[in-house]
N, CA, C and O of each residue as an XYZ file, in Angstrom:
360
protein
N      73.531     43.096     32.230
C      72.797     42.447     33.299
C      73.403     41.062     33.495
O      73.080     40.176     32.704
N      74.281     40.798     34.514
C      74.554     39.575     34.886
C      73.786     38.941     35.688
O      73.252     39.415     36.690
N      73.656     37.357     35.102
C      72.845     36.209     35.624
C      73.819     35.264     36.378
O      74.952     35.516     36.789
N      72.971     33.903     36.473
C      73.835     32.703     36.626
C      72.960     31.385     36.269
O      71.754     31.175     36.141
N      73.799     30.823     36.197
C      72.907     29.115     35.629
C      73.336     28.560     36.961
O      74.449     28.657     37.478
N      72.117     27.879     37.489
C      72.316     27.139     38.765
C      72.104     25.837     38.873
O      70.908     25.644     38.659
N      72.698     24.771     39.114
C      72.734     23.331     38.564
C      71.665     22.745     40.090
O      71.576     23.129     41.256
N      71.269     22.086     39.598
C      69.937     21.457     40.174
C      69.557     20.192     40.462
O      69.102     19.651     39.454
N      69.554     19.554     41.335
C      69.140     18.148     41.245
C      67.839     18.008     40.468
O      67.091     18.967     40.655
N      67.366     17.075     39.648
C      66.460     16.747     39.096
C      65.486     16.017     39.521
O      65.590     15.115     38.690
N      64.921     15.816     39.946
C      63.315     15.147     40.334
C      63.184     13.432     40.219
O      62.616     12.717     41.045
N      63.719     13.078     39.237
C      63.911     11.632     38.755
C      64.932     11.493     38.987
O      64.955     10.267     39.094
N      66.204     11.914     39.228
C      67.666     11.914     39.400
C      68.067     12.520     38.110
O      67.196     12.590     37.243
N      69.338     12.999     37.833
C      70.411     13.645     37.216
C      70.405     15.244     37.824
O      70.105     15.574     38.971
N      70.850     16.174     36.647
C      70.717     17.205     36.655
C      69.777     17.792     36.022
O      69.489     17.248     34.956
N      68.950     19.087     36.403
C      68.767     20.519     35.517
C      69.586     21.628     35.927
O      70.161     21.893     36.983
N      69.480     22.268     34.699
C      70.076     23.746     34.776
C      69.351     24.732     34.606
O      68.962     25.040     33.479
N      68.983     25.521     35.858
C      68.187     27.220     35.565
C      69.094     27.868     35.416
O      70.205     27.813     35.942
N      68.473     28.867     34.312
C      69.056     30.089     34.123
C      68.510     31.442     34.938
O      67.545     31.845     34.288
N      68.711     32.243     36.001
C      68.823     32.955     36.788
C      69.120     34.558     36.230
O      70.252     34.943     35.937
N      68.096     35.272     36.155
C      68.719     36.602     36.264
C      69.202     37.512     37.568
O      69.153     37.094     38.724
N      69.693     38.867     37.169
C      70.037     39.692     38.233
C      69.329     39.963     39.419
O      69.801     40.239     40.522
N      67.995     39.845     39.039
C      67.194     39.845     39.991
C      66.378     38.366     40.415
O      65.220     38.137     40.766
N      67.442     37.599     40.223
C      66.973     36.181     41.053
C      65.415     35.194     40.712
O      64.893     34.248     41.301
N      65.013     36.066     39.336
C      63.809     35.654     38.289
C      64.324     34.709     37.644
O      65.363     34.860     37.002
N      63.733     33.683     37.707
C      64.392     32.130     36.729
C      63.541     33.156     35.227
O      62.532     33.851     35.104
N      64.785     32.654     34.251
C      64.288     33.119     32.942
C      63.998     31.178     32.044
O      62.999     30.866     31.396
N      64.988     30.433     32.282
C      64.570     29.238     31.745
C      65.150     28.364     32.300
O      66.043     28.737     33.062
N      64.880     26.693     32.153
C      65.167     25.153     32.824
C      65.695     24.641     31.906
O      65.347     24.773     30.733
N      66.181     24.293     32.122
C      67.291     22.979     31.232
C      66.027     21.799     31.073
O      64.952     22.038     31.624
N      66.238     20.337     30.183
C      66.048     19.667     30.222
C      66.985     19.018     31.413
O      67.879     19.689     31.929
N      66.635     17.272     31.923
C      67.603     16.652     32.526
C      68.747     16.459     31.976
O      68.851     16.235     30.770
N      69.887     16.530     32.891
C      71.210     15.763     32.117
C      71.299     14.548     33.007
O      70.599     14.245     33.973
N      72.253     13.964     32.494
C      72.437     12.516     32.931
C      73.237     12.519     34.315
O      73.024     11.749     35.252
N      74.083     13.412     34.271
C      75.224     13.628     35.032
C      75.938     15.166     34.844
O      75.846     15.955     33.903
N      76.757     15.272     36.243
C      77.472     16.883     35.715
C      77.777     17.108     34.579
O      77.104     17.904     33.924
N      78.969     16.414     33.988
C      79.588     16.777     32.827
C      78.263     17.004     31.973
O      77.921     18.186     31.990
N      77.415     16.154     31.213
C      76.420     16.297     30.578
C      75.995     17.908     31.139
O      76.261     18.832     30.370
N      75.661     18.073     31.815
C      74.870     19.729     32.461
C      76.230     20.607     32.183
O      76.105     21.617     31.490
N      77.467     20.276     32.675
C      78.606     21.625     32.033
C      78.618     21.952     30.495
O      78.680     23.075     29.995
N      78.530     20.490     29.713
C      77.937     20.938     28.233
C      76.735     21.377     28.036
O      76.640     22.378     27.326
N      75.796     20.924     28.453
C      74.569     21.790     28.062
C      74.415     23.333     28.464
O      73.447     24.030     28.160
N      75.380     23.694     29.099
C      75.609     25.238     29.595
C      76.270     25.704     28.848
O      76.313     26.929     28.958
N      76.977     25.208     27.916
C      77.972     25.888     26.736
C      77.152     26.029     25.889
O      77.039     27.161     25.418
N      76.225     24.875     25.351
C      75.677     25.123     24.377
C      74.519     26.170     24.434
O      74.014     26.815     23.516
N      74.147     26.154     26.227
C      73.159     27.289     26.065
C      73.767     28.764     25.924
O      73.071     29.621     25.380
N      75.031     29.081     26.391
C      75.826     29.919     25.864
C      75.875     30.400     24.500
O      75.569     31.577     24.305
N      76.285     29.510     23.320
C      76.674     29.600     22.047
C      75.218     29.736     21.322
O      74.930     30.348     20.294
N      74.321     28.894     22.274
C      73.263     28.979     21.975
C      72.068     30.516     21.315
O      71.322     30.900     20.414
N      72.702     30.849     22.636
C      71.884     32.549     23.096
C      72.810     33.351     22.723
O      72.306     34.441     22.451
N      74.010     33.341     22.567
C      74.452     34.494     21.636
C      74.587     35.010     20.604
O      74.972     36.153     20.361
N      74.055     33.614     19.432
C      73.921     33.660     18.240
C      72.688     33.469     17.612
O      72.659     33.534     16.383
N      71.390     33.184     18.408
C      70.021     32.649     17.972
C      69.494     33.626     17.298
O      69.812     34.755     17.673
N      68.412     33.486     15.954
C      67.626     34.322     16.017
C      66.353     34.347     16.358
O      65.947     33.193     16.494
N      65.380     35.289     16.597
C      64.666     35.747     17.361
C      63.432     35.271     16.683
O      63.188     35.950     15.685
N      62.277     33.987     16.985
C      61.669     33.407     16.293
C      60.080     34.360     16.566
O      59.786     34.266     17.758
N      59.636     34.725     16.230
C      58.011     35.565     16.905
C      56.441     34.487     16.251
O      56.063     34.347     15.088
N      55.976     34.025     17.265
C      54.474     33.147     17.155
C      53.505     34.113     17.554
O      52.441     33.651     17.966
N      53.632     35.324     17.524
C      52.422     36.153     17.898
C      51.372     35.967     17.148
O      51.330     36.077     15.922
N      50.108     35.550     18.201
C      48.517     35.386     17.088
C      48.492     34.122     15.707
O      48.063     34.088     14.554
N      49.385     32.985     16.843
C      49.364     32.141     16.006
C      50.383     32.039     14.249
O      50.430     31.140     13.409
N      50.953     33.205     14.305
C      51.758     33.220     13.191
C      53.259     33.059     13.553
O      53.857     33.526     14.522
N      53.883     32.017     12.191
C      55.499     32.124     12.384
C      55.852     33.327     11.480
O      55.632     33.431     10.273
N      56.500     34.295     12.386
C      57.174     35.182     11.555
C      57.764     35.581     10.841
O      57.709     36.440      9.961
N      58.925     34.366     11.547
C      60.397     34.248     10.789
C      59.971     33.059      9.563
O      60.771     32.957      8.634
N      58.975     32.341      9.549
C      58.777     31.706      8.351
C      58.553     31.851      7.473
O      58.909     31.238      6.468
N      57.406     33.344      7.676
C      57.091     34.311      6.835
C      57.696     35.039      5.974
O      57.401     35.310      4.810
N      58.802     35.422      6.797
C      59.776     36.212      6.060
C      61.006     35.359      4.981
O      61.608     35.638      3.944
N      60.943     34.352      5.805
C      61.938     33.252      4.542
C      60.924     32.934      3.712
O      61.359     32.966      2.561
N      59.585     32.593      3.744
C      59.036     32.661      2.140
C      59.114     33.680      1.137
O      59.429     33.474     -0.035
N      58.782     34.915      1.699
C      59.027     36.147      1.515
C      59.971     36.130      0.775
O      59.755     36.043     -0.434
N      61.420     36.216      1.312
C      62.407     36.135      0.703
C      62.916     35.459     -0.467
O      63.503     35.889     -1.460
N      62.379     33.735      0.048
C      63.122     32.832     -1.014
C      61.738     33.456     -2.422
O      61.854     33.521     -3.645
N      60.669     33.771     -1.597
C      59.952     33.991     -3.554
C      60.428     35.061     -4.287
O      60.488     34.987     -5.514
N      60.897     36.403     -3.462
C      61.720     37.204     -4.134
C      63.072     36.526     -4.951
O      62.950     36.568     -6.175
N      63.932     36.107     -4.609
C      64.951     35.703     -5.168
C      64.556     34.822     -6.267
O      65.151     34.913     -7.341
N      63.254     33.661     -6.042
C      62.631     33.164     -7.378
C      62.623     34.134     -8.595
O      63.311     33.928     -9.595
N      61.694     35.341     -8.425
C      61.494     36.548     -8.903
C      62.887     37.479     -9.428
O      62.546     38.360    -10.217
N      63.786     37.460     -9.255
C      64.617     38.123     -9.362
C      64.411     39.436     -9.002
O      64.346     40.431     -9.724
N      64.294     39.311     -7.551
C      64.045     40.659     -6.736
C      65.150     40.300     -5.951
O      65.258     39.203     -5.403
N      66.298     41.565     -5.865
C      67.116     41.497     -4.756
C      66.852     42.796     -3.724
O      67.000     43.975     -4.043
N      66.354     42.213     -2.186
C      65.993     43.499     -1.746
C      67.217     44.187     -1.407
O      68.354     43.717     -1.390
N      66.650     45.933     -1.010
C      68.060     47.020     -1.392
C      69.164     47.136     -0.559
O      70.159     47.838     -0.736
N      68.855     46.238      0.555
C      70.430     46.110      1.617
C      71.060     44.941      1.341
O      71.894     44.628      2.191
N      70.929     44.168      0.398
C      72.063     43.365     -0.479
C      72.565     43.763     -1.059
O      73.766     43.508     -1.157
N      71.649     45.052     -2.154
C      71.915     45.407     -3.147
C      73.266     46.515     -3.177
O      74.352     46.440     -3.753
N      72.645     47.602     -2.249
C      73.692     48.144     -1.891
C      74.970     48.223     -1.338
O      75.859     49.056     -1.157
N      74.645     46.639     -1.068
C      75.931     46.161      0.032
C      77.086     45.591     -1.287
O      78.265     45.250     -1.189
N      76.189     45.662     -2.476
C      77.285     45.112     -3.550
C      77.659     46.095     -4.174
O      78.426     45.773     -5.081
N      77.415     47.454     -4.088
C      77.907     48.625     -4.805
C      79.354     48.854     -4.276
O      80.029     49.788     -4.709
């Protein structure tokens, strides 16, 4: 599904940047940039950004992913290694 980021005059002056899907649905806004260049980097980083993030979930008031790194780091306290490490060292 191809999008586009569409550079924006800003309200106070500088730039924002929307992000635009295929079907012309803004998915997200930039903060302001100061100036273009400032907004051509903040488009890289939203790039590098979104292709490598992981996926944080607040459903019902809970952090998920926080959950699961306690989770984790108390296992490894424990000397519990769960079995797709484990196996990944066989």
């Amino acid at each position: 599904m191809a999008g586009y980021f569409e550079l924006m005059d800003a309200p106070d002056g500088g730039y924002m940047v929307a992000l635009v899907d295929s079907e012309n649905h803004l998915v997200a806004m930039s903060v302001t940039f100061p100036d273009g260049a400032a907004a051509a980097k903040g488009i890289a980083n939203i790039r590098e950004i979104a292709g490598t993030a992981l996926v944080r979930g607040h459903r019902h008031g809970r952090d998920e992913l926080a959950i699961h790194r306690k989770r984790h780091a108390a296992s490894a306290q424990h000397g519990v290694v769960d079995r797709g490490r484990k196996a990944a060292r066989r």
